[in-house]
C-alpha positions as CSV (number, residue, x, y, z in Angstrom):
1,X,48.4,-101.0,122.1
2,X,45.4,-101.2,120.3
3,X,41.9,-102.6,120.3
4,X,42.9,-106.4,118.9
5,X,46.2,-106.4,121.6
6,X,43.2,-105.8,124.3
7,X,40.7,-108.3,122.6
8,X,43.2,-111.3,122.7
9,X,44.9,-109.9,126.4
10,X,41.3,-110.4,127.8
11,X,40.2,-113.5,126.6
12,X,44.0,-114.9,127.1
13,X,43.3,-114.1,130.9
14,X,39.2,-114.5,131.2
15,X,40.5,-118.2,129.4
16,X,43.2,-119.0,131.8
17,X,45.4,-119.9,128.5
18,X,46.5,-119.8,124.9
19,X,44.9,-122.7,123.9
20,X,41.3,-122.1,124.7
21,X,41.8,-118.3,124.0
22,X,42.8,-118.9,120.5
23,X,40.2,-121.8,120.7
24,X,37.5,-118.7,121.0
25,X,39.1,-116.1,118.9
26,X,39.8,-118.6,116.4
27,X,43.4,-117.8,116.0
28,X,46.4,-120.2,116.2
29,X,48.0,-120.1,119.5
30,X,51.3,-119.1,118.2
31,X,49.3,-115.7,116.9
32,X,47.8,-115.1,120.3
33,X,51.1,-115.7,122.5
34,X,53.0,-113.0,120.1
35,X,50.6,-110.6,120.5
36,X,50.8,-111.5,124.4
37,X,54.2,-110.9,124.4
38,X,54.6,-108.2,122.0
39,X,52.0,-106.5,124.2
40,X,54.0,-107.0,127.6
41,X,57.4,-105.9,125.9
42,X,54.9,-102.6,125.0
43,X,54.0,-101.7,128.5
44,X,57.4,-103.0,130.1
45,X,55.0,-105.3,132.8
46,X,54.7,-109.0,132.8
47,X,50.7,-109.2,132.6
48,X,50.8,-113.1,133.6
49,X,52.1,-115.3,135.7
50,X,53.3,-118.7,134.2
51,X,52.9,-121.9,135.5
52,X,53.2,-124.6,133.8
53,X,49.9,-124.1,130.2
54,X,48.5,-122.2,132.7
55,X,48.6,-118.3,132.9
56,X,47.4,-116.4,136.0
57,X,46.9,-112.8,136.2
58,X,49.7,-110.4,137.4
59,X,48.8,-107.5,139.0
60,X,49.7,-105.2,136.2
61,X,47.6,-107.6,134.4
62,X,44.5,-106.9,136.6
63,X,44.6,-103.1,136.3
64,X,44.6,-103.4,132.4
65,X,41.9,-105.9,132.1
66,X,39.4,-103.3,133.6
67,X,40.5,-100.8,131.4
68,X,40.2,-103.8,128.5
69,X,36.9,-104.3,129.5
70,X,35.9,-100.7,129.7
71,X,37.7,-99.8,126.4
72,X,36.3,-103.1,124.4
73,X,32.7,-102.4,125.0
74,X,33.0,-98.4,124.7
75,X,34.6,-99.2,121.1
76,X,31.4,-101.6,120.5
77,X,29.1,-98.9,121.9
78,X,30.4,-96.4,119.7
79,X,30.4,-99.0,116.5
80,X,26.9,-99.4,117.5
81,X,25.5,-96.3,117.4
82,X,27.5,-95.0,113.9
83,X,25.4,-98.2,112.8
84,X,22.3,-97.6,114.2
85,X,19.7,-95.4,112.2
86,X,18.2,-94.0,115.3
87,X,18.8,-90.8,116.9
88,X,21.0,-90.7,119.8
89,X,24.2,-89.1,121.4
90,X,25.0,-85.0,121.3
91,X,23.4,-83.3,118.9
92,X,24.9,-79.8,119.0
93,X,22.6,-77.1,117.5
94,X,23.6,-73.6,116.7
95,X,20.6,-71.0,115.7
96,X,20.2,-67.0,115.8
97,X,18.9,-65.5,119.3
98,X,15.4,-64.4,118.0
99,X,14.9,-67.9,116.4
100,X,16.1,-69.8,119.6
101,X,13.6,-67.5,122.1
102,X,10.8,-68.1,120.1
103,X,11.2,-70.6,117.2
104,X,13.1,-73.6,119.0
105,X,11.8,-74.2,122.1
106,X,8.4,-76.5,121.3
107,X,10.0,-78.1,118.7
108,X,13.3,-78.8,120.9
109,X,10.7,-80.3,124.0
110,X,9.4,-82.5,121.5
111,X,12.4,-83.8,119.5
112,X,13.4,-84.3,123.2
113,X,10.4,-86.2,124.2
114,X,10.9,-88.2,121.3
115,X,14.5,-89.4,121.2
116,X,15.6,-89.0,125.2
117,X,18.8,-90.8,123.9
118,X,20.1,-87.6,122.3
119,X,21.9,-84.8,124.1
120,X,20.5,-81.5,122.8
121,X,23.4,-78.7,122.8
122,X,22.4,-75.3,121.3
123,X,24.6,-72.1,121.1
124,X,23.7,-69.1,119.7
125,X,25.1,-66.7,116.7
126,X,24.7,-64.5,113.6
127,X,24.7,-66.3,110.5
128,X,28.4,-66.4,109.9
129,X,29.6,-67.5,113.1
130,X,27.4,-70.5,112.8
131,X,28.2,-71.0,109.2
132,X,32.1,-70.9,110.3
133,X,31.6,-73.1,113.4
134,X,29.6,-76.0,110.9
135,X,32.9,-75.9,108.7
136,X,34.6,-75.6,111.9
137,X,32.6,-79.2,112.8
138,X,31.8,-77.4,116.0
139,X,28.5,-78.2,115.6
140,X,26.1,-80.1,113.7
141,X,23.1,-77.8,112.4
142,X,22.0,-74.2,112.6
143,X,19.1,-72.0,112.2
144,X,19.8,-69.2,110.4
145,X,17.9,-66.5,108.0
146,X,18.8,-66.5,104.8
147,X,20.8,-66.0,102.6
148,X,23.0,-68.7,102.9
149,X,25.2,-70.0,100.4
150,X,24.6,-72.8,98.8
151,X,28.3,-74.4,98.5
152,X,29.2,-75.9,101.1
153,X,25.8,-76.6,103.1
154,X,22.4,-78.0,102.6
155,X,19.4,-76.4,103.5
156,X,15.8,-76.6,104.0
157,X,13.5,-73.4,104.9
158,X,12.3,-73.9,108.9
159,X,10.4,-70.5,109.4
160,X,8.8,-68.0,108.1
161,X,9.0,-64.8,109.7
162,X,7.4,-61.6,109.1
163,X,9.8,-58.1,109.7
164,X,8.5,-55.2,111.1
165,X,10.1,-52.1,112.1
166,X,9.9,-50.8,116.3
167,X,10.1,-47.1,117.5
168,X,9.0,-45.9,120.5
169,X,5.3,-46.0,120.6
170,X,4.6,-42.3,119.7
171,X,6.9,-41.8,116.7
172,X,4.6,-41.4,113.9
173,X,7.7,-42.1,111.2
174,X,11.1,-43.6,111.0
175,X,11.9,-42.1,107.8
176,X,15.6,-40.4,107.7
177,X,13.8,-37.2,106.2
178,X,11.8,-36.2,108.7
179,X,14.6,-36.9,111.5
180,X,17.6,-38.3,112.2
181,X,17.1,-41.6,113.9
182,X,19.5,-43.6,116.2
183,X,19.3,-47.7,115.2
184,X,19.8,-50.7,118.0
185,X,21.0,-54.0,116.4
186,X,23.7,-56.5,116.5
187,X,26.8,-56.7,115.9
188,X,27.8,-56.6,112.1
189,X,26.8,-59.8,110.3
190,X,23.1,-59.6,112.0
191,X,21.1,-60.2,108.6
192,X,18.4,-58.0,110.1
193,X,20.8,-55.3,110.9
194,X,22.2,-55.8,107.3
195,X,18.1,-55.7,105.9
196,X,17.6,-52.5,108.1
197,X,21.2,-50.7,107.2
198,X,20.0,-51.6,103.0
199,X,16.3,-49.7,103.7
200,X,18.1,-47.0,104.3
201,X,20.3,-46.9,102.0
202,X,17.2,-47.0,99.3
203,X,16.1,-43.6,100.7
204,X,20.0,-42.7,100.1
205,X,20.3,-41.6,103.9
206,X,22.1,-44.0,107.0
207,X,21.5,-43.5,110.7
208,X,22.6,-41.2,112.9
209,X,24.1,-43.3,114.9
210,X,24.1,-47.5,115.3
211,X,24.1,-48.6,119.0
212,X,25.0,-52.5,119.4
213,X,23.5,-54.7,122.0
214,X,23.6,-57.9,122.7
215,X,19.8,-59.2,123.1
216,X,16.3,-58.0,121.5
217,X,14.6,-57.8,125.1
218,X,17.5,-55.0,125.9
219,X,17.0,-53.7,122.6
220,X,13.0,-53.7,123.1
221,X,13.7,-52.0,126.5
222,X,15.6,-49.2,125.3
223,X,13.5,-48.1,122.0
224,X,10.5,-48.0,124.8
225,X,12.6,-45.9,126.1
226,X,12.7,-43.7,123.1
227,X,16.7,-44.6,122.5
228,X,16.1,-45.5,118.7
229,X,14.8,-48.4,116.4
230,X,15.2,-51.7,115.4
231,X,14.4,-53.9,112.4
232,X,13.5,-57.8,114.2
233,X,11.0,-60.8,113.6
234,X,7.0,-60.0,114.6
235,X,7.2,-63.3,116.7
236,X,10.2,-61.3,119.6
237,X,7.1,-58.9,120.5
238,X,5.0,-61.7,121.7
239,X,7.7,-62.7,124.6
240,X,8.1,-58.7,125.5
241,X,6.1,-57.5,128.2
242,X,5.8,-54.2,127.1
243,X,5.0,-54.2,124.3
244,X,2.2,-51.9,124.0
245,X,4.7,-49.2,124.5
246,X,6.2,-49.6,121.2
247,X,4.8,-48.4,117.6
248,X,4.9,-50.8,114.7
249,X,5.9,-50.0,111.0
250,X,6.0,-52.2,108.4
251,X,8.2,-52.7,106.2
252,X,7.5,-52.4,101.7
253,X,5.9,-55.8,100.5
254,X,9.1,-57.5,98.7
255,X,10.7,-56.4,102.3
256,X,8.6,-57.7,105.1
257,X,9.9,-61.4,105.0
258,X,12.4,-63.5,105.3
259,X,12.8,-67.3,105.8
260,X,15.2,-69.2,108.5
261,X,16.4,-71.9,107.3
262,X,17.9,-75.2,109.2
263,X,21.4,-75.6,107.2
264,X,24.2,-78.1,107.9
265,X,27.6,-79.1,106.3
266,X,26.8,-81.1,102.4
267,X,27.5,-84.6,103.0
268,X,27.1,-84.5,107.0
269,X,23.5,-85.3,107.4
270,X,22.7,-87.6,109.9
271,X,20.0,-89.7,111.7
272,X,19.6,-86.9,114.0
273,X,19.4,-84.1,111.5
274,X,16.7,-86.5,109.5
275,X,14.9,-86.3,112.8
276,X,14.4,-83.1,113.4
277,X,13.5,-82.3,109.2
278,X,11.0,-84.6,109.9
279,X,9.8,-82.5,112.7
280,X,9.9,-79.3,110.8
281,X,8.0,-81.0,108.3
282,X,5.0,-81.7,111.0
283,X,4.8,-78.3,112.6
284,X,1.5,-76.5,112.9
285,X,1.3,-73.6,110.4
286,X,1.7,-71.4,113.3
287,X,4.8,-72.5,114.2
288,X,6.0,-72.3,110.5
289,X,4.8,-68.8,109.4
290,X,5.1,-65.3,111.0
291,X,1.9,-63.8,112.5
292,X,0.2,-61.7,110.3
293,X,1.4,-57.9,111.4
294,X,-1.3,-55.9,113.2
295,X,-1.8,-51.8,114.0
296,X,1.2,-51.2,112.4
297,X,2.2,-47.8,110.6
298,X,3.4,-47.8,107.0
299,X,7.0,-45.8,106.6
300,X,6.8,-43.5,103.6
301,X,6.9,-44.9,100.0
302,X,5.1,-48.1,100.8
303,X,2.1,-49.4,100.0
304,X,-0.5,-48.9,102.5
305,X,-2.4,-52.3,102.6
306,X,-0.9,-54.5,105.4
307,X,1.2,-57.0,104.7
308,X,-0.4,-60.8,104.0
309,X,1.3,-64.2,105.0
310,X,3.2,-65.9,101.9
């Protein structure tokens, strides 16, 4: 059975006959009684009853022509919309935690406002489980922070976000020579757990120990605490409540930034993807650039001016 055996089934029976049925699908009538035929011989069910040039429904003939119907016009909903240069059906988003608490959601509300016909999905990841679900084609786009290779993906930069490093609010260094110190981060292929992990390694020291969680507010939480430090975005202090009860370093100019960029499989873009470019494109500079890092303490061997917006 496929779409064509449905087209001339329905208007064989919305036609009462061959002859005006091959009449409208401009077909001879020897074509459209085959395809009849061959279609009942298929299903093993006589779809019409014959009397006489005229053919009246069976009732195995009535149950498929709602599912013809239904069938027909999803096939010419979905020709429609490959077609159609506007935005609309699931658009399924991937992007990294911190950029999906704080980067996403006014420009999701207004792509939304914009195109109500599309379905926003988002899940979240590091930046090689999106990478492998995009190859994957479980979903469409990511956010991710760089790098990302430049292969199989295109790429344009989304945000740019300033790094600091947290402590608890009275530890005056986080250097490894003057103590050990216990780092929160993600799971391995975190790209600030990676940037974190290489500043050590430039003083030729590593933690003491790595602790792995699964969000920054439980990370936040626990270096108030006094449980460690972590390396994140400036921007995931502003949706922390307590904030004031953590110290800020910053991290050696060349260091202190890194840009997330919106990424999605070479040769895939689509109207929806060109959509939300566009709305990248038209972000206020405060939703495009880190806020400029404030009170912060400078870890050894940087420079001691603060850090300035690129």
């Amino acid at each position: 059975m496929d779409l064509a055996d449905l087209r001339i089934f329905r208007a064989v029976a919305r036609e009462g006959g061959v002859t005006r049925a091959s009449e409208k699908l401009h077909r001879v009538q020897s074509n459209v009684t085959t395809r009849v035929r061959q279609l009942e011989q298929d299903l093993g069910v006589a779809l019409f009853i014959r009397k006489g040039k005229r053919l009246h429904l069976a009732p195995a003939g009535q149950i498929l022509l709602d599912y013809a119907d239904r069938m027909l016009d999803l096939a010419q909903e979905a020709r429609d919309a490959v077609q159609d240069a506007k935005p609309r059906g699931p658009f399924r988003l991937g992007s990294m935690e911190s950029t999906a608490a704080v980067r996403l959601p006014p420009i999701l509300s207004d792509y939304h406002r914009r195109f109500p016909q599309v379905k926003l999905e988002l899940r979240t990841g590091n930046p090689q489980q999106l990478a492998t679900a995009l190859l994957a084609g479980e979903i469409d786009a990511a956010f991710a922070t760089e790098p990302i290779v430049d292969g199989p993906f295109e790429k344009i930069p989304a945000f740019l976000e300033e790094l600091v490093l947290v402590s608890p609010p009275d530890q005056r260094s986080v250097a490894l020579r003057d103590a050990p110190q216990t780092v929160l981060a993600f799971e391995t292929g975190c790209p600030h757990r990676k940037r974190l992990e290489d500043w050590f390694a430039r003083q030729d020291a590593m933690p003491d120990r790595i602790i792995e969680m699964s969000s920054y507010h439980a990370m936040l939480g626990c270096i108030a605490a006094g449980m460690g430090i972590s390396l994140m975005p400036r921007t995931v202090l502003d949706t922390f409540p307590e904030s004031r009860r953590l110290g800020l370093h910053a991290l050696p100019p060349g260091h202190d930034r890194a840009w997330t960029l919106l990424f999605w499989r070479k040769g895939a873009r689509s109207p929806k993807i060109d959509a939300l470019v566009e709305l990248l494109k038209a972000a206020p500079p405060a939703q495009k650039a880190g806020a400029k890092v404030s009170r912060v303490r400078h870890p050894a061997g940087s420079r001691r001016s603060a850090p300035r917006a690129s």
